[in-house]
CHARMM-style PDB file with segment names, atoms N, HN, CA, C and O in Angstrom:
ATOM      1  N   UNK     1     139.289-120.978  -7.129  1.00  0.00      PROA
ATOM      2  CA  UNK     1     139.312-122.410  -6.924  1.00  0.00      PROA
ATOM      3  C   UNK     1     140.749-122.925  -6.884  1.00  0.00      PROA
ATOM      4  O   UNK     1     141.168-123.703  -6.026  1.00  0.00      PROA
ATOM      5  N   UNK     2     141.557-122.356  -8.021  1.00  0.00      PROA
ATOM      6  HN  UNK     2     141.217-121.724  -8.718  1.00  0.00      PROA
ATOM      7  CA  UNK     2     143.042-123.207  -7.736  1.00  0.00      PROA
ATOM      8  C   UNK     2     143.730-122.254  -6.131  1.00  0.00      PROA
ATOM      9  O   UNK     2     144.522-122.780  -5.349  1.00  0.00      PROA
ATOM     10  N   UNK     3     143.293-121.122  -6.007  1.00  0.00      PROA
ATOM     11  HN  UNK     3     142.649-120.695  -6.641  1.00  0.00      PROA
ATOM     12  CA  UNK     3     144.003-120.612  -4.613  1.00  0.00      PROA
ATOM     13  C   UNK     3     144.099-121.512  -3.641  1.00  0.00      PROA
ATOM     14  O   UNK     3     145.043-121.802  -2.906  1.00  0.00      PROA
ATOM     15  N   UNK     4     142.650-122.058  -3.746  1.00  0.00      PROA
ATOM     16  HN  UNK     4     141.883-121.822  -4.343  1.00  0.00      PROA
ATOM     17  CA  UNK     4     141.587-122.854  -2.581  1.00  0.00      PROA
ATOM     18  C   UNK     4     142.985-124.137  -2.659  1.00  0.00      PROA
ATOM     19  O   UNK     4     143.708-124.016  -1.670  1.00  0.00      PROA
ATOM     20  N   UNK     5     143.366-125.070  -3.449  1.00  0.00      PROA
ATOM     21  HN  UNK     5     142.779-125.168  -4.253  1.00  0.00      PROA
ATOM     22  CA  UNK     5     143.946-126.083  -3.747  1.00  0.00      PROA
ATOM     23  C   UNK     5     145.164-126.200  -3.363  1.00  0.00      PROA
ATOM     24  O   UNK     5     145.646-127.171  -2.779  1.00  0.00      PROA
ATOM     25  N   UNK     6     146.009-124.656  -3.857  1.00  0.00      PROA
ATOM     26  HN  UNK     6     145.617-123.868  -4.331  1.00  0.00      PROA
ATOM     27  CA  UNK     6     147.222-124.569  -3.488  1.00  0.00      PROA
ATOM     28  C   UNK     6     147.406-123.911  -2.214  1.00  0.00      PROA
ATOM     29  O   UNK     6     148.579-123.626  -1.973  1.00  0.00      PROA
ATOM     30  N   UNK     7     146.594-123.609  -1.375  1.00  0.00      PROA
ATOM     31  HN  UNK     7     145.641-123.840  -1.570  1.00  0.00      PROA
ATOM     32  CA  UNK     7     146.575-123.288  -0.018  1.00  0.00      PROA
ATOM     33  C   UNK     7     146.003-124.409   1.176  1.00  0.00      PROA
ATOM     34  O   UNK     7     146.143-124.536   2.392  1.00  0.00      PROA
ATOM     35  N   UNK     8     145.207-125.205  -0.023  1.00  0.00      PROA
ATOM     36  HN  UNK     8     145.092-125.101  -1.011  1.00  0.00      PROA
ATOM     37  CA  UNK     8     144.866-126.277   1.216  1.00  0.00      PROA
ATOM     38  C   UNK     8     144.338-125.618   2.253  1.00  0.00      PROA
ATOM     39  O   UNK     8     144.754-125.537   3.409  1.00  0.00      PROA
ATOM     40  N   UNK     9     143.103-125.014   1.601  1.00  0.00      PROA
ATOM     41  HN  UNK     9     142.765-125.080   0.662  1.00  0.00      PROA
ATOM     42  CA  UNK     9     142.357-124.399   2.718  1.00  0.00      PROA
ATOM     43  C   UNK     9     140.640-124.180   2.638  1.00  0.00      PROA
ATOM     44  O   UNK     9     140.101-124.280   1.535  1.00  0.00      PROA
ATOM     45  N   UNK    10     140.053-123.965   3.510  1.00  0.00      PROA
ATOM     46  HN  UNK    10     140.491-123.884   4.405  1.00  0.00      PROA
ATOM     47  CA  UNK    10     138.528-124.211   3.275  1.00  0.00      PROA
ATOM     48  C   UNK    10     138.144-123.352   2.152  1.00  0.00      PROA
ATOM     49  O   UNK    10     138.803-122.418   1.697  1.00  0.00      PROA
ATOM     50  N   UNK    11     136.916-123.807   1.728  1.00  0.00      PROA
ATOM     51  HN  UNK    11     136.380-124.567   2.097  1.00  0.00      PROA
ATOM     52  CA  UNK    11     136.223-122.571   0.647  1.00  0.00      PROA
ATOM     53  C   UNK    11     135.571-121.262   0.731  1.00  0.00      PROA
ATOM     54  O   UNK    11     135.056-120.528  -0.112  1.00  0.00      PROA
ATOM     55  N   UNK    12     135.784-121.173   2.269  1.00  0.00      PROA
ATOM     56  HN  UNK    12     136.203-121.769   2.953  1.00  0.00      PROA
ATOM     57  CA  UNK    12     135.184-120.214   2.683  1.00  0.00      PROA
ATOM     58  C   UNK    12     135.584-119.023   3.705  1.00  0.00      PROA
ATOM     59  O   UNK    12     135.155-118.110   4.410  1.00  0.00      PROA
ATOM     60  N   UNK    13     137.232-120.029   3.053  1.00  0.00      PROA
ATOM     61  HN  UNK    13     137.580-120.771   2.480  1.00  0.00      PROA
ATOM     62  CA  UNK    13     138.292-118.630   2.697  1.00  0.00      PROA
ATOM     63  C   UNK    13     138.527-117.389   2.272  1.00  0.00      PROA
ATOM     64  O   UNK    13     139.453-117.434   1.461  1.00  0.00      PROA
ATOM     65  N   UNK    14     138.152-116.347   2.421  1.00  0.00      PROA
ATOM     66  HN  UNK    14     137.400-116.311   3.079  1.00  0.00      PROA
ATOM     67  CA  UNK    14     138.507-114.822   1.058  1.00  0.00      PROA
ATOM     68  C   UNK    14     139.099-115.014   0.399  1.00  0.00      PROA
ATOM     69  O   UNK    14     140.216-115.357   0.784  1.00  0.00      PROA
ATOM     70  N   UNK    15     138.932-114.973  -0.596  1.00  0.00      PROA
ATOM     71  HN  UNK    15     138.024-114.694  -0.909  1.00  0.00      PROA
ATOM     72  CA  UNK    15     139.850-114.463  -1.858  1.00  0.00      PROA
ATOM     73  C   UNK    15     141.192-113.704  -1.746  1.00  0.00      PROA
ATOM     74  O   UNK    15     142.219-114.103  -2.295  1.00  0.00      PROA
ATOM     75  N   UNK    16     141.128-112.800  -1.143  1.00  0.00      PROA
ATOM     76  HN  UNK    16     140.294-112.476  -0.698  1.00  0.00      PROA
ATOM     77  CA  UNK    16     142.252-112.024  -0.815  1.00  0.00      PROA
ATOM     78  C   UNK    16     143.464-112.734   0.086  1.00  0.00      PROA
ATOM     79  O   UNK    16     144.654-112.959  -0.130  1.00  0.00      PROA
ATOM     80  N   UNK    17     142.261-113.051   1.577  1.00  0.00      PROA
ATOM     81  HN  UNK    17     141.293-112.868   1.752  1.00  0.00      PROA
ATOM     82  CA  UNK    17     143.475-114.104   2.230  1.00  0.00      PROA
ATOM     83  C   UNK    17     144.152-115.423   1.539  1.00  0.00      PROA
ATOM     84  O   UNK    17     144.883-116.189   2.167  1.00  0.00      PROA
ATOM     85  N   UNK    18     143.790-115.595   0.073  1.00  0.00      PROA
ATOM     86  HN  UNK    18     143.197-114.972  -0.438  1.00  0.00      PROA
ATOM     87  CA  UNK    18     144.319-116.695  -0.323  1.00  0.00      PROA
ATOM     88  C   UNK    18     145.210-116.085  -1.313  1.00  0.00      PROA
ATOM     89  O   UNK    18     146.255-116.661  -1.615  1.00  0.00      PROA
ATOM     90  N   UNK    19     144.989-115.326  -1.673  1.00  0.00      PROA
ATOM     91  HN  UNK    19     144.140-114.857  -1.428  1.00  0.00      PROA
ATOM     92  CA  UNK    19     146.132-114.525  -3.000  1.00  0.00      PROA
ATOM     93  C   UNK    19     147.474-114.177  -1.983  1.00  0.00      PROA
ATOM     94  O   UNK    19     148.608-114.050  -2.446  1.00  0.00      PROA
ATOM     95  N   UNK    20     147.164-114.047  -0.546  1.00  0.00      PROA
ATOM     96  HN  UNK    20     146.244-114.151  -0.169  1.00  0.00      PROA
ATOM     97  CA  UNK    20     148.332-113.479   0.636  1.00  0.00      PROA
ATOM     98  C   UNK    20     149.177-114.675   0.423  1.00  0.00      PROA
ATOM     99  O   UNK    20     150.286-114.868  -0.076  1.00  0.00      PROA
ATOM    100  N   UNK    21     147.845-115.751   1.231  1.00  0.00      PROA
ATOM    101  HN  UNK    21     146.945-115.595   1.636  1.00  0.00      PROA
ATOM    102  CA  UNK    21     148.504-117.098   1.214  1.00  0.00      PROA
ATOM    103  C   UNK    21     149.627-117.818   0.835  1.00  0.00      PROA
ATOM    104  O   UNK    21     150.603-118.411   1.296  1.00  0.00      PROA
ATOM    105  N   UNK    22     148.972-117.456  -0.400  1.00  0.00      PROA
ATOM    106  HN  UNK    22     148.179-116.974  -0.774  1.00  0.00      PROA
ATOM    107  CA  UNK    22     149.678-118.471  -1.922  1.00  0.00      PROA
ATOM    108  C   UNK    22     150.705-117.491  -2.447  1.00  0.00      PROA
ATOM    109  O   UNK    22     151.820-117.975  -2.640  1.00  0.00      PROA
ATOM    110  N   UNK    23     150.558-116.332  -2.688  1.00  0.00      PROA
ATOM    111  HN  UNK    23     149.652-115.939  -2.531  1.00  0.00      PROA
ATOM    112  CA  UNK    23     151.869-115.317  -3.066  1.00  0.00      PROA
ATOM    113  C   UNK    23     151.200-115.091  -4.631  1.00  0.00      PROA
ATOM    114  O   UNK    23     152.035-114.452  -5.271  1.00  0.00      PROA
ATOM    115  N   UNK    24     150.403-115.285  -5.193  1.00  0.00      PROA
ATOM    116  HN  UNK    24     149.725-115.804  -4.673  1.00  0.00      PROA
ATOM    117  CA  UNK    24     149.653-114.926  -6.802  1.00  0.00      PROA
ATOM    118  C   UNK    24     148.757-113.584  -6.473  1.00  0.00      PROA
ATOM    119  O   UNK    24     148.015-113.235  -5.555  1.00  0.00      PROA
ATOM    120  N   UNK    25     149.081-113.191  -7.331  1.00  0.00      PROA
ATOM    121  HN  UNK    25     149.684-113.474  -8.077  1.00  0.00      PROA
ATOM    122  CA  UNK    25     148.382-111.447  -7.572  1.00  0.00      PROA
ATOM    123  C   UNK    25     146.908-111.900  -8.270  1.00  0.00      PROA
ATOM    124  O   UNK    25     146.557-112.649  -9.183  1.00  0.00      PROA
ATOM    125  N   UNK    26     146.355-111.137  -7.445  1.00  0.00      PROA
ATOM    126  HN  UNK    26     146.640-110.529  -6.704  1.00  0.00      PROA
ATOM    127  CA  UNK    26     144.988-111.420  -8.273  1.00  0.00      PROA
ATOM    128  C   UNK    26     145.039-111.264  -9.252  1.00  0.00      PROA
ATOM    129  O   UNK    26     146.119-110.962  -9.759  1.00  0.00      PROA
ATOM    130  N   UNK    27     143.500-111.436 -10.265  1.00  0.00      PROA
ATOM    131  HN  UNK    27     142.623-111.680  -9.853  1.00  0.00      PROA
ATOM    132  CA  UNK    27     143.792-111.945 -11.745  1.00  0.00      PROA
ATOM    133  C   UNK    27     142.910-109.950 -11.859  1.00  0.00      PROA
ATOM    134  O   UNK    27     143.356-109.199 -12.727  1.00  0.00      PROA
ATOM    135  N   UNK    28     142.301-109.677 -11.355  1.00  0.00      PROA
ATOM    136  HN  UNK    28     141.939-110.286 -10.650  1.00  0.00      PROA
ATOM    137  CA  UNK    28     142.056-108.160 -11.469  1.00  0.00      PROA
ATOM    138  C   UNK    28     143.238-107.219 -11.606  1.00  0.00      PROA
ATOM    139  O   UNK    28     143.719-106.538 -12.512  1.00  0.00      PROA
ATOM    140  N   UNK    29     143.478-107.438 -10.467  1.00  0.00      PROA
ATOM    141  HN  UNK    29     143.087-107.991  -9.732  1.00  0.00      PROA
ATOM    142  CA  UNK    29     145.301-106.642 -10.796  1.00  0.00      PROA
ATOM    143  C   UNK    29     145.762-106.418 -11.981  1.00  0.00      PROA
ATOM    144  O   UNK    29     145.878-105.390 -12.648  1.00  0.00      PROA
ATOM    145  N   UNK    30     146.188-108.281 -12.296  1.00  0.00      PROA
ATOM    146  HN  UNK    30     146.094-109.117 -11.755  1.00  0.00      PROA
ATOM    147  CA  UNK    30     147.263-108.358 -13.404  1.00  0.00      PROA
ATOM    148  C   UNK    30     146.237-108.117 -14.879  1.00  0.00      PROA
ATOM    149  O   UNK    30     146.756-108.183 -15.994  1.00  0.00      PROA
ATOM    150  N   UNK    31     145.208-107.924 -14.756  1.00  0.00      PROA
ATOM    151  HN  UNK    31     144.786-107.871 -13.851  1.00  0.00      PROA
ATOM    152  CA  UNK    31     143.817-107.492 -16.114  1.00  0.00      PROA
ATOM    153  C   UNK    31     144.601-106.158 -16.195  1.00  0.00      PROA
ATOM    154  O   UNK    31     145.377-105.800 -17.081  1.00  0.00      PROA
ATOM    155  N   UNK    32     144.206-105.477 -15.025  1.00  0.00      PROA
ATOM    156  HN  UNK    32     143.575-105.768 -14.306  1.00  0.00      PROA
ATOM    157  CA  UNK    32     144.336-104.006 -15.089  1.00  0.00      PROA
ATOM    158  C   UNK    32     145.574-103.992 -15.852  1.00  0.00      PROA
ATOM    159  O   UNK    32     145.682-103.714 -17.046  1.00  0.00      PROA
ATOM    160  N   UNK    33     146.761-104.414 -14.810  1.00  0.00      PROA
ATOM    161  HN  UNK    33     146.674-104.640 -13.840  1.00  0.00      PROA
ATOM    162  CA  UNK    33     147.893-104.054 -15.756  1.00  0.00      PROA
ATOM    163  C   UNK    33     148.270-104.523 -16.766  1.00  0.00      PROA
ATOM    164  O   UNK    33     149.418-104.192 -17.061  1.00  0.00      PROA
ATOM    165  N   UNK    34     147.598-105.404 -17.680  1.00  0.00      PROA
ATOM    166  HN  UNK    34     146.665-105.672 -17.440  1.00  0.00      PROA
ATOM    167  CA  UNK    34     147.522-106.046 -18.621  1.00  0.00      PROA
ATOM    168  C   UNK    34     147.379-105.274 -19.999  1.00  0.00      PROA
ATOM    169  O   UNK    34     147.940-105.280 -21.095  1.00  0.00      PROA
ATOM    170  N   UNK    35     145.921-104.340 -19.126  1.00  0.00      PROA
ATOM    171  HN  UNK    35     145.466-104.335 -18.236  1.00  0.00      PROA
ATOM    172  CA  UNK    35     145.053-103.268 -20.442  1.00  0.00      PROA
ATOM    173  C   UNK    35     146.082-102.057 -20.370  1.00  0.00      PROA
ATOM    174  O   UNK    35     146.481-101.538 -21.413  1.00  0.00      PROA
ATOM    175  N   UNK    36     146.495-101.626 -19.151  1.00  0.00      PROA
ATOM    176  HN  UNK    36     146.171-102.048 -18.304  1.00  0.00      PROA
ATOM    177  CA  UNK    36     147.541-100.200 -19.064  1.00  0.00      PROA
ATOM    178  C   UNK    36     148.712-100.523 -19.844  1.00  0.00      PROA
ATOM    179  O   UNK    36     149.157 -99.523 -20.409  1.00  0.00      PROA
ATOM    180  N   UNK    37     149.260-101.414 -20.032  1.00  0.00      PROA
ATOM    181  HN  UNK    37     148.899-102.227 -19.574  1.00  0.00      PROA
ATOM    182  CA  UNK    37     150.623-101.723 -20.946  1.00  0.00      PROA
ATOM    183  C   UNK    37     150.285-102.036 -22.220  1.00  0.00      PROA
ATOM    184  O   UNK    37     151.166-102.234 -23.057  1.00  0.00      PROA
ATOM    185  N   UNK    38     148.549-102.147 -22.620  1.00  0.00      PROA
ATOM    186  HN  UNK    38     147.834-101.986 -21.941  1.00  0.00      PROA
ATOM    187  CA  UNK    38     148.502-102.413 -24.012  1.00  0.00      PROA
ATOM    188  C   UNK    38     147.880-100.783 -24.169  1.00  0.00      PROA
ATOM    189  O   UNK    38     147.806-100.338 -25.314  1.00  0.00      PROA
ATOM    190  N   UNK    39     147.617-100.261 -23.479  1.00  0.00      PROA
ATOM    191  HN  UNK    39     147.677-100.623 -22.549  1.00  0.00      PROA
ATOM    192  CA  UNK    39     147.321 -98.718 -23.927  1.00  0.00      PROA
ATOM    193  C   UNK    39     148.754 -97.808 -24.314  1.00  0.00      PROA
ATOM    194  O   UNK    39     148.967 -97.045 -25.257  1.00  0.00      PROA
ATOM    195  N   UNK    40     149.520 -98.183 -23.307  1.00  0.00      PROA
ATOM    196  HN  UNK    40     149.347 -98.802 -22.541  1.00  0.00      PROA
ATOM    197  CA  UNK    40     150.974 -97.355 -23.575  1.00  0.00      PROA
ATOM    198  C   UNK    40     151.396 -97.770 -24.592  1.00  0.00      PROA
ATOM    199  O   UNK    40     151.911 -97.116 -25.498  1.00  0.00      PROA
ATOM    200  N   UNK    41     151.220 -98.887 -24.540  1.00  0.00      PROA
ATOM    201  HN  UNK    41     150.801 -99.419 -23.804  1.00  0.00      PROA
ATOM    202  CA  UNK    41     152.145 -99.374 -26.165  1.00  0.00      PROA
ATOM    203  C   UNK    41     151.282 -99.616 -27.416  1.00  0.00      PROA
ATOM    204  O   UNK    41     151.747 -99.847 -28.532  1.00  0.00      PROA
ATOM    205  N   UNK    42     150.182 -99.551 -27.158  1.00  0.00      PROA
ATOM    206  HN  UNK    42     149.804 -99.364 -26.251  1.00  0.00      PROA
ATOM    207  CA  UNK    42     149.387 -99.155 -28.325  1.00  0.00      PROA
ATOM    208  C   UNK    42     149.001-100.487 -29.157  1.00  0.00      PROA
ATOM    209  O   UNK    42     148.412-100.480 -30.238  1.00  0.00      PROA
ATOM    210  N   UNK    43     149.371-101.449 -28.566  1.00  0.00      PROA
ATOM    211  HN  UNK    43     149.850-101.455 -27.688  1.00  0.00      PROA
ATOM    212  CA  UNK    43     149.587-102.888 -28.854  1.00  0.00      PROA
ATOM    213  C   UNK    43     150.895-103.502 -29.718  1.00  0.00      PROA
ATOM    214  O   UNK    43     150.969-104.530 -30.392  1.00  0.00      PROA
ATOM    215  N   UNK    44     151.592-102.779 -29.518  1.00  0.00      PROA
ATOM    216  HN  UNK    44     151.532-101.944 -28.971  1.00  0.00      PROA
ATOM    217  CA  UNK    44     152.942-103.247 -30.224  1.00  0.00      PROA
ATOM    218  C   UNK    44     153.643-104.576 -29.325  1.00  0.00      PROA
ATOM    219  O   UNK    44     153.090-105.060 -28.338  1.00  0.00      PROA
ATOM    220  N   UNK    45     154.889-105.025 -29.844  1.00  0.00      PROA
ATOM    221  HN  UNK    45     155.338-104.631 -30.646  1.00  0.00      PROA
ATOM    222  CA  UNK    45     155.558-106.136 -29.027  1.00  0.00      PROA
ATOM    223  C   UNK    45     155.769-105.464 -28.323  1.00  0.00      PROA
ATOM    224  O   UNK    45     156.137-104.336 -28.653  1.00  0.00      PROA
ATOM    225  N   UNK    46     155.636-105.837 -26.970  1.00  0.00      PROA
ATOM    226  HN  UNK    46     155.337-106.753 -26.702  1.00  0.00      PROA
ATOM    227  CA  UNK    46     156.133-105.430 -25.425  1.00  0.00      PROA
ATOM    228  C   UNK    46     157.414-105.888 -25.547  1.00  0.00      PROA
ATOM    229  O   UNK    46     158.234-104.975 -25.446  1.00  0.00      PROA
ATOM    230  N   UNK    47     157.872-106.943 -25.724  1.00  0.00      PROA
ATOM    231  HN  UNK    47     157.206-107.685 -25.806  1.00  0.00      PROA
ATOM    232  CA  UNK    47     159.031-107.757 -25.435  1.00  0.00      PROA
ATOM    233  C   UNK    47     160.638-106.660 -25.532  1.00  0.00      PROA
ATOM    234  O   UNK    47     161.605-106.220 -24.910  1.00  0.00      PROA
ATOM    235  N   UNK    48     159.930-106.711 -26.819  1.00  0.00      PROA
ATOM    236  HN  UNK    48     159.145-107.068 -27.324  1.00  0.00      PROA
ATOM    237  CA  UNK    48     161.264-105.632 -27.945  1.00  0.00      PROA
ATOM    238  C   UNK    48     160.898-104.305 -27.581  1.00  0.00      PROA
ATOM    239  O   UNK    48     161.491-103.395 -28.159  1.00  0.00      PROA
ATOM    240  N   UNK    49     159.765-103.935 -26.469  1.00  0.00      PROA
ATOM    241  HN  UNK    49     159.283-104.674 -25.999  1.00  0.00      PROA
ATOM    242  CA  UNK    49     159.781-102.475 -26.802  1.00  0.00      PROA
ATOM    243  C   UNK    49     160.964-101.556 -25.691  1.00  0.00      PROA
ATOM    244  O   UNK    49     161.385-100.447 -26.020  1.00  0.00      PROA
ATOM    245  N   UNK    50     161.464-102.390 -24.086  1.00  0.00      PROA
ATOM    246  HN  UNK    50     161.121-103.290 -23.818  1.00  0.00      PROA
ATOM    247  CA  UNK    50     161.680-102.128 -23.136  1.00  0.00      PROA
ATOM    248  C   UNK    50     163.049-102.552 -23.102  1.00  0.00      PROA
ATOM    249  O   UNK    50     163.915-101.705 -22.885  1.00  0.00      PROA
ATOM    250  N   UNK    51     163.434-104.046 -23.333  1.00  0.00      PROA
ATOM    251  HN  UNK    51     162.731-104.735 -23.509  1.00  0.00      PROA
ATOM    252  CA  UNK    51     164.916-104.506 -22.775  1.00  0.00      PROA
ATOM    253  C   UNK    51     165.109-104.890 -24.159  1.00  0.00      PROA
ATOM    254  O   UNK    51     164.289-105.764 -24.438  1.00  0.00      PROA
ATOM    255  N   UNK    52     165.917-104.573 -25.224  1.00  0.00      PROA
ATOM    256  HN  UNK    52     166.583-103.863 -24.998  1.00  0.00      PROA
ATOM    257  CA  UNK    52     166.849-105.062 -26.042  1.00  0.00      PROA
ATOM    258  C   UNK    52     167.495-106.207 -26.353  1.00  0.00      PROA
ATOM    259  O   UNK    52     168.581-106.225 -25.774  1.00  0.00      PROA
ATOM    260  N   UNK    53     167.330-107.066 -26.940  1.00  0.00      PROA
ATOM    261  HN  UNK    53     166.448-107.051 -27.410  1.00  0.00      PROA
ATOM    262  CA  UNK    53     167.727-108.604 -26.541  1.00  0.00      PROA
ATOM    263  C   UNK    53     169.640-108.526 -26.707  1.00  0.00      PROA
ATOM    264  O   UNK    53     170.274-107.620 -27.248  1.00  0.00      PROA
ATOM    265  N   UNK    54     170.231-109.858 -26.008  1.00  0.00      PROA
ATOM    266  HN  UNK    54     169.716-110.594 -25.568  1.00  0.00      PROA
ATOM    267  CA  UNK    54     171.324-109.355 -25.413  1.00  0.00      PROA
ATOM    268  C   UNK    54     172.230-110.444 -25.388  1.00  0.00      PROA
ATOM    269  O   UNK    54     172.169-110.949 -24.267  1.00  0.00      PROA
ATOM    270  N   UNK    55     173.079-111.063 -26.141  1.00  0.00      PROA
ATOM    271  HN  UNK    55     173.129-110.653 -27.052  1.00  0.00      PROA
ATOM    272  CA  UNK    55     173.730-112.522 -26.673  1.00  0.00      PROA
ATOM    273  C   UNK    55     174.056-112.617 -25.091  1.00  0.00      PROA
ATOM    274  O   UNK    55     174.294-111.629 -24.396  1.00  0.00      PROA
ATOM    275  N   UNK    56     174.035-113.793 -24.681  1.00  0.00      PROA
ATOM    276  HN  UNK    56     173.841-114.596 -25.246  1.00  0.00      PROA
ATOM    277  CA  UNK    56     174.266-113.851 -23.322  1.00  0.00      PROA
ATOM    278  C   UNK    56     175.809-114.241 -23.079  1.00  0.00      PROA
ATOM    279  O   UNK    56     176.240-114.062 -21.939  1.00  0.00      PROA
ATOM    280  N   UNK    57     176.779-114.822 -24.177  1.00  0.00      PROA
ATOM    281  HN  UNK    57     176.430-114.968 -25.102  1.00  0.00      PROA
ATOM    282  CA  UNK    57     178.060-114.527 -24.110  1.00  0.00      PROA
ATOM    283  C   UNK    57     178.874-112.692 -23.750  1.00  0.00      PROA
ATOM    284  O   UNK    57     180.017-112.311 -23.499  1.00  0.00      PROA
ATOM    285  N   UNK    58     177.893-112.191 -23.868  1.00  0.00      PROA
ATOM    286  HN  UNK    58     176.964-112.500 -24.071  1.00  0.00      PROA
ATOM    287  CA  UNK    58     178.344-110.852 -23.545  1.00  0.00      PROA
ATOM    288  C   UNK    58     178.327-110.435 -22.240  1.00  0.00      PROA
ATOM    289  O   UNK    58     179.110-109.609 -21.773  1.00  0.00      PROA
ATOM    290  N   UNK    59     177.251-111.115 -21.505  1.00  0.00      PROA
ATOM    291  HN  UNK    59     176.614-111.786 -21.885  1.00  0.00      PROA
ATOM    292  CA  UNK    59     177.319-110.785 -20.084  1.00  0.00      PROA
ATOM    293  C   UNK    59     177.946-110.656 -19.285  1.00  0.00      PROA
ATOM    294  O   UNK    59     178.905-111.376 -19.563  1.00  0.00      PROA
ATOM    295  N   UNK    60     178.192-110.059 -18.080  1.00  0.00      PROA
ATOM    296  HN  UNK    60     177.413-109.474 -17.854  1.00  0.00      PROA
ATOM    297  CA  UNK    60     179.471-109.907 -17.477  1.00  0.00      PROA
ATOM    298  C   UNK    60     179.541-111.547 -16.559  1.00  0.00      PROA
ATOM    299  O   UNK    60     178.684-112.412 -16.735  1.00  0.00      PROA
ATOM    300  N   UNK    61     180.513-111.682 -15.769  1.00  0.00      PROA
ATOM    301  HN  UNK    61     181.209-110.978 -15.626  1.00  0.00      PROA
ATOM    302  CA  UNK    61     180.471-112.867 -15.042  1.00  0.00      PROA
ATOM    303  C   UNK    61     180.196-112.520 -13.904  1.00  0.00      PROA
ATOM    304  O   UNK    61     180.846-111.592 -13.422  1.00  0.00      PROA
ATOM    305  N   UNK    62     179.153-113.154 -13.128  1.00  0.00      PROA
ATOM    306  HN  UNK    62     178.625-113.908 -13.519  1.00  0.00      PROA
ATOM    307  CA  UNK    62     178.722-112.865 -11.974  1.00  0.00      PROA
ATOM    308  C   UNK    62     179.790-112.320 -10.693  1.00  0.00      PROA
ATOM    309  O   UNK    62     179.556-111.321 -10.012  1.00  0.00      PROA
ATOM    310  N   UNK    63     181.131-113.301 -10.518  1.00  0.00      PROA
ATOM    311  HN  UNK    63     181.322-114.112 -11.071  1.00  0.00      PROA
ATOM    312  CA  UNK    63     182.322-113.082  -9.757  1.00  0.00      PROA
ATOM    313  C   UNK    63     183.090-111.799  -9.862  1.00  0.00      PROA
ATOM    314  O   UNK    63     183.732-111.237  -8.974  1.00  0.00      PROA
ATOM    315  N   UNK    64     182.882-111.382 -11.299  1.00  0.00      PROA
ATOM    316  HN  UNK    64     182.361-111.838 -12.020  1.00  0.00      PROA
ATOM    317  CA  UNK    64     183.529-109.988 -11.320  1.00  0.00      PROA
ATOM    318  C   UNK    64     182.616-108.700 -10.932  1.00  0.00      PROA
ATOM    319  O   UNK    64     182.980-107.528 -10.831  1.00  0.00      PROA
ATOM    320  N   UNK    65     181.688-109.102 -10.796  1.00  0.00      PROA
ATOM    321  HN  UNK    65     181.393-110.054 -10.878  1.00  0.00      PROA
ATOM    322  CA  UNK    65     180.670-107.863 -10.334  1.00  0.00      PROA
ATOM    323  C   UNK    65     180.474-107.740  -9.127  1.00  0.00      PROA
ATOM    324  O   UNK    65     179.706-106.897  -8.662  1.00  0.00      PROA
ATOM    325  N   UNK    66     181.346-108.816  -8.231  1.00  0.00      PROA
ATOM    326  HN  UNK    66     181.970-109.500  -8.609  1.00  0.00      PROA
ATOM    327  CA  UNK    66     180.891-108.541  -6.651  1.00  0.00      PROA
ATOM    328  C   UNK    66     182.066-108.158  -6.031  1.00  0.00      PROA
ATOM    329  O   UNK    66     183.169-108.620  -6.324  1.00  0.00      PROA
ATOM    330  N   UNK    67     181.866-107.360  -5.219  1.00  0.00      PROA
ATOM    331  HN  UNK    67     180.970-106.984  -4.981  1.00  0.00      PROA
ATOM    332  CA  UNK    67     182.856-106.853  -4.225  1.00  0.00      PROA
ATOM    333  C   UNK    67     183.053-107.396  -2.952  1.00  0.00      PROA
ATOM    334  O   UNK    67     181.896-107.404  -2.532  1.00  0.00      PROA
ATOM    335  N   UNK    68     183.991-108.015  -1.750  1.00  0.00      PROA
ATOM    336  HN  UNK    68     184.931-108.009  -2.091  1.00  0.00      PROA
ATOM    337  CA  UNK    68     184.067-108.460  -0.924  1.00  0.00      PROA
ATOM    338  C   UNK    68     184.902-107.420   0.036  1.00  0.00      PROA
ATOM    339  O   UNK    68     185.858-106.749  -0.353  1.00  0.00      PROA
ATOM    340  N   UNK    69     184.329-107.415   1.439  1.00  0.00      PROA
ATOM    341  HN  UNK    69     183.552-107.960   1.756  1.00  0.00      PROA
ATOM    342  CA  UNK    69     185.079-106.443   1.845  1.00  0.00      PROA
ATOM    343  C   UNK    69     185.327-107.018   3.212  1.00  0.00      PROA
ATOM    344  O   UNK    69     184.369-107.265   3.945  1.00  0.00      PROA
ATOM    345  N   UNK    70     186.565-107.243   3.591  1.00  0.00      PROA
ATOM    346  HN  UNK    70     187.343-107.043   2.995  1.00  0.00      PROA
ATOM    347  CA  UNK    70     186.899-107.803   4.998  1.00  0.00      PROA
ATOM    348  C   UNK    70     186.902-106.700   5.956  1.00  0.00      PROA
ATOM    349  O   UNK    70     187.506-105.674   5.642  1.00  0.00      PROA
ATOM    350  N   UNK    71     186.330-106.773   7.037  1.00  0.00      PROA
ATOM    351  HN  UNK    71     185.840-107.606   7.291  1.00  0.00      PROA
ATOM    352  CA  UNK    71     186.109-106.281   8.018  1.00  0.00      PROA
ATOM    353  C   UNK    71     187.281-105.876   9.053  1.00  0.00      PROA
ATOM    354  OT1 UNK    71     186.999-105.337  10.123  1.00  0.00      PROA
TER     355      UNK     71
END
């Protein structure tokens, strides 16, 4: 129903052509991968288990990480 809304399109639309539509992953999908990341992790914090939290004064500055190369 909200696909239907944010596509502004009939109801008798597919499902699928509206998940294209709109750019949202079905809600099956994101179940599945929902239950597979609580199996790997056994139900622990996801958050803390993957990226390390990271004072953001430490970060590099965007300008120094890019390279420019004249032709």
């Amino acid at each position: 129903m909200t696909n239907i809304k944010i596509a502004k399109a009939y109801r008798t639309t597919s499902n699928e052509a509206l998940c294209v539509l709109t750019g949202i992953t079905p809600i099956i999908i994101e179940l599945e991968n929902t239950a597979k990341l609580y199996h790997i992790t056994g139900g622990k914090n996801q958050d803390t288990l993957y990226d390390a939290t990271m004072n953001y004064r430490r970060w590099p500055h965007p300008a120094k990480a890019i390279e420019l190369k004249n032709k």
